[in-house]
N, C-alpha and C positions, 0 to 999 in steps of 0.2 A: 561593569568591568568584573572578572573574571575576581574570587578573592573578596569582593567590596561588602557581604552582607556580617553582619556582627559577630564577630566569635563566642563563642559560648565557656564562661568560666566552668572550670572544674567545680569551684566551690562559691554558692552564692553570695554576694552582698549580705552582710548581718550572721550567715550558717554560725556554728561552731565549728573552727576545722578537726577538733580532738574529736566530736564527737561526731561529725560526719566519715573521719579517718578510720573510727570504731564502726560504722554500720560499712564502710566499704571495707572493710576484713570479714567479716561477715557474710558479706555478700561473693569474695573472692573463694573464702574457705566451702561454701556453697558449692559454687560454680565449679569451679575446681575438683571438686569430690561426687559431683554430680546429682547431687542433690536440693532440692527446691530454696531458693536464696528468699533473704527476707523483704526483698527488694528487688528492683531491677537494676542494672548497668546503664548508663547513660550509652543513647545509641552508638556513638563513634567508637564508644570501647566495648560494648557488646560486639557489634562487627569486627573489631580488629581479635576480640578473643577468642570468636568462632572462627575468624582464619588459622589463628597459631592452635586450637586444639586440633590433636591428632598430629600438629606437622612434622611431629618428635621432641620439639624442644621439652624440657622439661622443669616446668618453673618451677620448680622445688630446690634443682641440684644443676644449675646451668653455669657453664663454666665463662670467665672474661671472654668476649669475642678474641677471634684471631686479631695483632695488628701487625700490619705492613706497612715500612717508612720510607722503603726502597724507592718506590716510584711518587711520594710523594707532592716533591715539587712539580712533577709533570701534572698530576690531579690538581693541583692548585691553579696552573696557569690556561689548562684545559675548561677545568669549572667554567671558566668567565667573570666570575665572583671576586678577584682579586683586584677590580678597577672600584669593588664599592664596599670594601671591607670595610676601609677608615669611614664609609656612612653610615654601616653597622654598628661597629663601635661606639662613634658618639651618639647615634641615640641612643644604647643602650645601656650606656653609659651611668645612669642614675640609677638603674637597677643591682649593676655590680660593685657599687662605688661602695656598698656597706661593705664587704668582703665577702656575704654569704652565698651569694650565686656564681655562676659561672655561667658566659657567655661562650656558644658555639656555632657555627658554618662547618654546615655540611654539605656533600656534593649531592647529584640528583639520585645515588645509590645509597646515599647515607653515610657515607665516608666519611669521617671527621678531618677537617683540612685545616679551620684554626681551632682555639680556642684560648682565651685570657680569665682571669679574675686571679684571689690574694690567691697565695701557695699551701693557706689554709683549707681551702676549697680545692681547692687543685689535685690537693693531697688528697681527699676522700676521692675526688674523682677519679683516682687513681687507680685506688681499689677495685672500682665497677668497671675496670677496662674502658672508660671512658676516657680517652684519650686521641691527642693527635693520631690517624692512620687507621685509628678503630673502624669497624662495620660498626651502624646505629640502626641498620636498616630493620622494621619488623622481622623477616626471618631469621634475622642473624642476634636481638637480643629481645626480642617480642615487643609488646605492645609499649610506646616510649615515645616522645614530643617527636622524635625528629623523624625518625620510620613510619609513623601511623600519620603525620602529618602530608610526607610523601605519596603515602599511598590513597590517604581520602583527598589529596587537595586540597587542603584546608587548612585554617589554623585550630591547633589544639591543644589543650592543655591536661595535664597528665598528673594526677595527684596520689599519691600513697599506692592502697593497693590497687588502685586500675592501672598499674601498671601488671605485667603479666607475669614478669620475673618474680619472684619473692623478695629477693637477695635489693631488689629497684623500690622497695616501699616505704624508704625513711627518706626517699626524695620526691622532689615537685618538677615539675617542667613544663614549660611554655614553647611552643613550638611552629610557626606557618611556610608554607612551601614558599619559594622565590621563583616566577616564572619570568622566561625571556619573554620580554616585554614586544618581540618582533613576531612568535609563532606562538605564544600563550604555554609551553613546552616548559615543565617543571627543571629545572638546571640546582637547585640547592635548599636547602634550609637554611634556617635560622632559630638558634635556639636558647634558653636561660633557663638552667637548671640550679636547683640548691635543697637544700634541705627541707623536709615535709613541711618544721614549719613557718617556713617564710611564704608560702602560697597567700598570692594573694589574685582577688579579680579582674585587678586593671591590668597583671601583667601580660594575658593572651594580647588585648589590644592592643598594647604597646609593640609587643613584636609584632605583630599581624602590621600595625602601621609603620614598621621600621624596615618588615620586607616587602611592604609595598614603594615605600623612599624608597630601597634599592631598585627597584623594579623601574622607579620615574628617571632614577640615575643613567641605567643601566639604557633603559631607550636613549637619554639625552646626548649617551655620550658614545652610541652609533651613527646619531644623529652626525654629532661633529664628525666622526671617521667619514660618513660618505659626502660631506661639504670638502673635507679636505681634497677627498677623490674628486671630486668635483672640479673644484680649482687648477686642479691637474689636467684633466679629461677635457673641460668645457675647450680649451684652446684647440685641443689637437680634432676635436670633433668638427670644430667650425672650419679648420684646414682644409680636412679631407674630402668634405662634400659630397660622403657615400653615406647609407647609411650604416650607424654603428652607437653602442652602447656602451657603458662604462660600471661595472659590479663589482663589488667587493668579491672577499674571498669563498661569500659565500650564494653568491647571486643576487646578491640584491641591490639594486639599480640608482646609481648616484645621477649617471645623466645620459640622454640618448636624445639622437641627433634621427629625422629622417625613418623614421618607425613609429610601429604605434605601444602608447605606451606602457613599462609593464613594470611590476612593482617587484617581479623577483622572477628571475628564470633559474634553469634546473641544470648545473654543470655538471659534467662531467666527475665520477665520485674521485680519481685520481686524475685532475685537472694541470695537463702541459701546454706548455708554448705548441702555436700547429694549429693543423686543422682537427676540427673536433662536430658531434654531430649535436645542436642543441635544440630540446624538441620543440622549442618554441618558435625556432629561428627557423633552421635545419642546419647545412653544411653552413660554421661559422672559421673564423681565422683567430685564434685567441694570442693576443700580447700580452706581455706582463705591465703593470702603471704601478706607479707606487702605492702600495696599497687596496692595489684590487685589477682586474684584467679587465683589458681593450677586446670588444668581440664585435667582429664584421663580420656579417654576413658573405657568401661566396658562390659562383654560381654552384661549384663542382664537389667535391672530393678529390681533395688529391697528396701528393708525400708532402712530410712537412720540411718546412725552408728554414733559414737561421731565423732566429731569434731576434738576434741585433749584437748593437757593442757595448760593452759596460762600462764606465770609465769609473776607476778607484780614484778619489785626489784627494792624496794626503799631505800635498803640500805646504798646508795651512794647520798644525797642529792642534790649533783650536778648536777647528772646525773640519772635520773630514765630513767627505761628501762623496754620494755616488749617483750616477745620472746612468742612464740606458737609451741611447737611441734604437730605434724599431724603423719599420714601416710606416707608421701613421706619427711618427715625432719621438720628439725627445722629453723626459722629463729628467728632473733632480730631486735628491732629498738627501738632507743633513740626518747623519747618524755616529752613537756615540761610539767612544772609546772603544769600547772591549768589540761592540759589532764590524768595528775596522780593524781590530785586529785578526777579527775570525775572518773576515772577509782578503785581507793581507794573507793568510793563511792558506787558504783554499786557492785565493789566485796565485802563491806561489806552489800548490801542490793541484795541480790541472786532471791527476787522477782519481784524485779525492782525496780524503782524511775519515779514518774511523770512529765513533768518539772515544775511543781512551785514549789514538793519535793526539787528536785535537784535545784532549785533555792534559797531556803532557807538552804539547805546543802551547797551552795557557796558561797551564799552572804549574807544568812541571810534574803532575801528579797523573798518572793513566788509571787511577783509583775515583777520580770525578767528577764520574759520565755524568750523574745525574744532572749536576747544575750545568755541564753543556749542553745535555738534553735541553737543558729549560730553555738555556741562553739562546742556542738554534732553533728551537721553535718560534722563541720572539721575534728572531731577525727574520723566520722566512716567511712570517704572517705579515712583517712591514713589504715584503720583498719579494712580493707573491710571484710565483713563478719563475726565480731568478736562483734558488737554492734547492737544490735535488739533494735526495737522501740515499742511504746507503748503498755507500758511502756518501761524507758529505760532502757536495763539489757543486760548482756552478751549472746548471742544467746544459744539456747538450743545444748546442747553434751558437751559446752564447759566446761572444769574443770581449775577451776582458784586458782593459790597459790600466794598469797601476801607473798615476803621477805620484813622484816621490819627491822631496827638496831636495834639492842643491846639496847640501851636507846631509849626507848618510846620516849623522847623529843625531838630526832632527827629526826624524823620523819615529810617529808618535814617542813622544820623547819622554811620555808619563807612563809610557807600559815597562809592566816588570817579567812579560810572555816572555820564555825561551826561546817561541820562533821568532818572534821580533828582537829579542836581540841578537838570535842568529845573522838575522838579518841585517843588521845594522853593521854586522862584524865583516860579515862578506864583503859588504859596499864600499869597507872602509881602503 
């Protein structure tokens, strides 16, 4: 496995780290000035240091990375990382528990997306521009656990001056990549940083072993997404009697019926309801299923036809639900509050909704796109192919019936949206 061979401590079992901290200053002020060091660099940061010389940076006088918070929750829900942060956490949990480290997740560019530990630590982290939103990437603060970690694949750990910055050499860091466990494709870090001297040599291993847990998480609970597809799909497969397949959103193959088998085929990069040409298949017919599209094969090419009908039923306040009949069947699936009320929304505005629209339809506020942003990403990865974007509106073919109760007033009766209470007001 990709990741599986021993990480290599910064500083040995038994060293001195005062006195190993002293010959690696020595060895930076060397290097640095170009002239013959008393020692060598251990390979992974000899490599990362011949990348960042010349590349401008200037370890001497380098200023905080830029940070950016604007798009933040989109980078979070993007990552993928956000289904196994709380596995992150508690294992690493023993490491931050003194207050001296600081645990972090970053994206596959280096982006810092969380971070926790005391506010003691926090606060120095502060200082180095390490922070939520921050770049951590090699070129953006030089040689550091979560950017050189990135870039060699590996796990690493990053002690005083092998770090490249100057300003980075009163801290330690332990650092290893997080790969999708489906295509081996680096998606994030993981990292524990603190002060030079809390370095110790179990801690590479322990995150190296906490972002491989995530890694076992991260398959397991793909796994469940394409059984759910499954239990979906297997009915209407056995219906239809042609053949056809059932993939997630991202091709990858929960169940197929009457084909030979395949473990991922290659969609369409802006995949719609319709006909579409897939190169494994050829001319296919793509439906939306909850959770992942229906794709049959077809003799021809030709225009695309409706979708299907979607029915909203919010009748049961406890439980709203929406179901989509197609072509090859029907499915259902239970979804919460706020996603029925976005969905109440768009079904009553057929042209769409923009987000700072739908932002003041939710919150009243057209000031916060961002967390719609987020909110309608989730809903249209449950609901793939059933939510078009800009504007946001129900994709085209689709016919959409809202069941509502009997008394207007019951109508999600827990939301405090200004469109739903528009609505409620009209009905009255």
């Amino acid at each position: 496995m990709a990741g599986s061979s021993i990480p290599e401590p910064a500083v040995a079992v038994g060293e001195d780290p005062r006195r190993y901290a002293m010959l690696l200053s020595e060895v930076y002020d060397a290097t640095m000035a170009g002239s013959r060091a008393p020692a060598r660099p251990r390979p992974v940061i000899a490599d990362s240091w011949n990348r960042l010389l010349g590349s401008g940076i200037d370890p001497e006088h380098h200023a905080p990375p830029d940070v950016d918070r604007s798009g933040l929750d989109l980078l979070r829900q993007s990552s993928g990382l956000a289904a196994v942060l709380e596995d992150i956490s508690r294992g690493l949990e023993s490491v931050i528990a003194d207050g001296s480290n600081i645990l972090v997740v970053a994206d596959a560019r280096g982006r810092v997306l969380w971070r926790s530990g005391t506010p003691r630590v926090l606060s120095q982290a502060d200082r180095l521009g390490f922070v939520e939103g921050a770049n951590w990437g090699e070129p953006a603060v030089g040689t550091n656990a979560i950017g050189t970690a990135l870039v060699s694949r590996r796990a690493v750990q990053i002690f005083s001056a092998e770090h490249f910055l100057r300003s980075h050499h009163t801290w330690t860091c332990a650092g290893a990549p997080i790969r999708d466990p489906r295509t081996g494709h680096v998606i994030g870090a993981v990292d524990v940083s603190g002060p030079a001297s809390t370095v110790h040599p179990t801690t590479i291993a322990l995150v190296d072993l906490v972002a491989r847990l995530a890694e076992s998480r991260l398959r397991e609970a793909h796994e469940r997404m394409l059984n759910q597809l499954r239990a979906v799909a297997a009915p209407m497969l056995a219906r239809m009697g042609s053949p056809a397949l059932a993939v997630d959103p991202e091709g990858w193959v929960a169940a197929v019926d009457s084909l030979p088998p395949h473990n991922r085929i290659l969609l369409p990069q802006n995949v719609n309801s319709g006909r579409a040409w897939i190169p494994a298949l050829g001319a296919c017919e793509l439906e939306p299923l909850s959770g992942g599209w229906l794709v049959r094969p077809v003799e021809e090419m030709s225009a695309d036809g409706p979708v299907g009908r979607a029915t909203l039923d919010l009748r049961t306040h406890s439980a709203p639900s929406l179901s989509m009949t197609g072509q090859s069947g029907t499915w259902r699936r239970d979804i919460s509050p706020r996603h029925a009320e976005i969905l109440l929304v768009l079904a009553t505005h057929p042209e769409g909704r923009s987000a700072p629209e739908l932002a003041a339809d939710l919150y009243g506020d057209r000031s916060r796109v961002v967390t719609v942003r987020a909110e309608v990403s989730r809903l249209r990865r449950q609901l793939v192919g059933l939510i078009a974007a800009q504007p946001y509106r129900f994709a085209d073919g689709v016919v959409v019936d809202v069941c509502r109760p009997s008394d207007p007033r019951s109508l999600l009766p827990g939301s405090t949206a200004p469109a739903v209470r528009a609505i409620r007001d009209q009905s009255v």
